[in-house]
Backbone bond lengths (Angstrom), bond angles and torsions (degrees), N, CA, C in turn:
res aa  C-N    CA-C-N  psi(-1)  N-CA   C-N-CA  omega(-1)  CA-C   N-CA-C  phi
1 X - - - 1.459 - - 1.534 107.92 -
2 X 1.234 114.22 140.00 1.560 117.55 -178.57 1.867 108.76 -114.22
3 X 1.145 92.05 150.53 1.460 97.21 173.83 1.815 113.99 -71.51
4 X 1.191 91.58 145.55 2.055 118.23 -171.40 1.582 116.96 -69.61
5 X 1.762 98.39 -40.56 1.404 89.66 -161.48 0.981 116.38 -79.98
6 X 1.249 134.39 164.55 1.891 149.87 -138.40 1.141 97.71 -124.33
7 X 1.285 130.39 130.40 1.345 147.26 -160.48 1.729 99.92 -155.27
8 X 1.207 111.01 150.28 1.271 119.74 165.56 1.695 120.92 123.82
9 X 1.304 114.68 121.39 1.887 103.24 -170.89 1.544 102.76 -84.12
10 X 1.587 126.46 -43.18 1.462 103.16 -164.61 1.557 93.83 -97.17
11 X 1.195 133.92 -29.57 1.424 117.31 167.71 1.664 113.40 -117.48
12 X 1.028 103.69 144.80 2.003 93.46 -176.17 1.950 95.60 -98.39
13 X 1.298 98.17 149.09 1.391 96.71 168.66 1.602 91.79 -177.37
14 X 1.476 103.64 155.83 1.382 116.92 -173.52 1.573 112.76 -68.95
15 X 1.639 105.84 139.16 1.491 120.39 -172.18 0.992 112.61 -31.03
16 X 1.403 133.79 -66.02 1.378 145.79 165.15 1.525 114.43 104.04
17 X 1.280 113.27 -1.92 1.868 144.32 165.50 1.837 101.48 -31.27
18 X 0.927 120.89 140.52 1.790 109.13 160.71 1.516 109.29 -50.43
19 X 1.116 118.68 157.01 1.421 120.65 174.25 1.439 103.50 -103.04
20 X 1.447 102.00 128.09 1.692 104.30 168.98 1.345 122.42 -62.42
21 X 1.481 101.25 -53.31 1.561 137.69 -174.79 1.536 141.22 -163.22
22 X 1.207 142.90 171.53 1.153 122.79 -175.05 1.589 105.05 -100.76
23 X 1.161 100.93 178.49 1.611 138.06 -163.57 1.919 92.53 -72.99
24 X 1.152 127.04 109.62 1.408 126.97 167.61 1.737 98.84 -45.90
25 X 1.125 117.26 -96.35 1.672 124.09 170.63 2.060 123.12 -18.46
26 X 1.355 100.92 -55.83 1.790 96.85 -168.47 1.554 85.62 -135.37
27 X 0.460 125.44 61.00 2.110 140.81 145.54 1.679 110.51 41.86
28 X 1.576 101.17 2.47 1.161 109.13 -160.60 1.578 121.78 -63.25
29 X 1.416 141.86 113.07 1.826 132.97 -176.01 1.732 99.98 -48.81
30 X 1.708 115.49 124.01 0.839 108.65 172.21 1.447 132.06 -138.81
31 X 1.061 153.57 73.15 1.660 158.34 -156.57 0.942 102.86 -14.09
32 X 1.550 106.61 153.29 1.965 124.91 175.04 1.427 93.99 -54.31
33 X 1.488 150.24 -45.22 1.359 136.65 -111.25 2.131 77.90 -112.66
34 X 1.512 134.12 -15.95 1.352 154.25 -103.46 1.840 90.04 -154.26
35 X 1.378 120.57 -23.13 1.397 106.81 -141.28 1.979 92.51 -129.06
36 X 1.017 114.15 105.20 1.307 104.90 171.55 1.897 125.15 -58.67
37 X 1.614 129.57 177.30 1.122 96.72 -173.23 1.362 115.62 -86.59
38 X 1.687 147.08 -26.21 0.966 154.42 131.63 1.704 101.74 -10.17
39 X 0.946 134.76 15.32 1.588 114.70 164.24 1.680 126.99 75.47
40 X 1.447 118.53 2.31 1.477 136.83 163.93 0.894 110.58 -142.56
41 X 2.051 90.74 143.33 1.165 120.48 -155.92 1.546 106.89 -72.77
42 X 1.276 92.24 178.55 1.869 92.20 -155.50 1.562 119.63 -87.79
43 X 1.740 74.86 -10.00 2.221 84.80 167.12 1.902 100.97 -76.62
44 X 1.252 140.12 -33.20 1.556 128.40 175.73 1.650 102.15 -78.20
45 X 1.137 130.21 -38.50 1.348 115.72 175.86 1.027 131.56 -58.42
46 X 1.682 120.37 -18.89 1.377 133.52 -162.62 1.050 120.96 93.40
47 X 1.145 133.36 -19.22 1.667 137.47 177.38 1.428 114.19 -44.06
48 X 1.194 127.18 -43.55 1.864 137.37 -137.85 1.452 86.54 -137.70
49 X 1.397 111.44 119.95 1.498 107.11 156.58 1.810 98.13 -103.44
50 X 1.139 114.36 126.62 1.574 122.46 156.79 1.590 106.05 -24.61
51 X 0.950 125.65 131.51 1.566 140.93 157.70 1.556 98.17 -47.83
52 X 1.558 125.34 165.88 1.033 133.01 -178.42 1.720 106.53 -138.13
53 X 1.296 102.83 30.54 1.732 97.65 179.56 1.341 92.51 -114.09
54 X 1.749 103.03 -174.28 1.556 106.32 -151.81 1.530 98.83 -85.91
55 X 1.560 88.10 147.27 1.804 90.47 160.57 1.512 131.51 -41.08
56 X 1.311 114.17 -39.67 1.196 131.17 157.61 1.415 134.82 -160.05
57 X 1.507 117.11 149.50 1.873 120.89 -167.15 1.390 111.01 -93.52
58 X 0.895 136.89 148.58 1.663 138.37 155.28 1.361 111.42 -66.59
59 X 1.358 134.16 152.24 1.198 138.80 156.52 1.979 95.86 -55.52
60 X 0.633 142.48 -58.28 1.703 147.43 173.10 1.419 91.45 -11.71
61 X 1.425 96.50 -77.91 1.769 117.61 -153.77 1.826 103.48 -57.81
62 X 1.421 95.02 -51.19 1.975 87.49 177.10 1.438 99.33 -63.63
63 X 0.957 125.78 -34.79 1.568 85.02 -159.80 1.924 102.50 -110.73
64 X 1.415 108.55 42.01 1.255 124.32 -171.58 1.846 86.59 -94.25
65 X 1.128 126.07 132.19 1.648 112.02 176.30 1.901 101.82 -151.53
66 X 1.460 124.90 131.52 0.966 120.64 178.60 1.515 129.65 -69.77
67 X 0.985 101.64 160.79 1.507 106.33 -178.37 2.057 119.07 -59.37
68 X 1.049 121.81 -6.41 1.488 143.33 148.80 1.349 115.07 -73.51
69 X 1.911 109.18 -63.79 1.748 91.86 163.28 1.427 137.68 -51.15
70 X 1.275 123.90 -31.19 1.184 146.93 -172.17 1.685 116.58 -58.39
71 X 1.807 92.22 -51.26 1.613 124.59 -171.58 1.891 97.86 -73.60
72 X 1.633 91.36 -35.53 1.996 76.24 171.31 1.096 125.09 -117.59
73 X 1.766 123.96 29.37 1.146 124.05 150.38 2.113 109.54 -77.05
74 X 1.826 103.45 -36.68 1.378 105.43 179.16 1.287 131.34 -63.81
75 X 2.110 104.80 -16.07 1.579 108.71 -164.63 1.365 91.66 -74.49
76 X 1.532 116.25 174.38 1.855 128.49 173.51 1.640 101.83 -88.79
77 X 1.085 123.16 153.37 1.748 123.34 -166.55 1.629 92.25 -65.86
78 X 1.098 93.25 165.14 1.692 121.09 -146.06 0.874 114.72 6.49
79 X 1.236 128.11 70.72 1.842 146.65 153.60 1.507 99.40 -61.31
80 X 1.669 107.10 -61.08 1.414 105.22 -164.23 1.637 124.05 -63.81
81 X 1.398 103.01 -26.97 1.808 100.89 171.91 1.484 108.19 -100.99
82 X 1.364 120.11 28.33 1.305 111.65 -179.23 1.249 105.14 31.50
83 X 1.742 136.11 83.29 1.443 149.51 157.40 1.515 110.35 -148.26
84 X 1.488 100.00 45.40 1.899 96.61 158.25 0.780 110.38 -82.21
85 X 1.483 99.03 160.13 2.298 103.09 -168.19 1.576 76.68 -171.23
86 X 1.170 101.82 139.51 1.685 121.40 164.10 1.613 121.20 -80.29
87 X 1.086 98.86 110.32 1.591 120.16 -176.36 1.444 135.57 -36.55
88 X 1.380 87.80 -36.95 1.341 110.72 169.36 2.021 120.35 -79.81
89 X 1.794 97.77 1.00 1.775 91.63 173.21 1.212 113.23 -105.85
């Protein structure tokens, strides 16, 4: 059994940890690292807010990038704050 709770900023997906035990409150399988000591998991205690990104991305969507991202992968490092300085002074 694997632990429930959802972790992750650019993709969310469940911990996937062994599960010790479940959630006293929402039944949920949840890992030692997941499990407060009172016996619920740390999303009902308040500890863990769920991530809010998608369940899952397309290859499309990552490598979908705007015309701003694009412009500051091409600038030379610190283009954007105007603070080039030669390394060597």
């Amino acid at each position: 059994m694997r632990c429930h709770v959802r972790i992750g900023q650019l993709v969310s997906h469940p911990c996937a940890r062994t599960a010790r035990g479940r959630c006293r409150q929402c039944d949920q399988p949840t890992c030692a690292r997941h499990r407060a000591p009172g016996g619920d998991c740390v999303v009902c205690t308040g500890d863990h807010v769920p991530p809010s990104a998608p369940a899952s991305v397309t290859l499309d969507e990552m490598l979908s990038f705007t015309d701003v991202e694009v412009a500051a992968f091409d600038a030379p490092a610190g283009a954007r704050t105007g603070k080039l300085r030669d390394m060597d002074s």
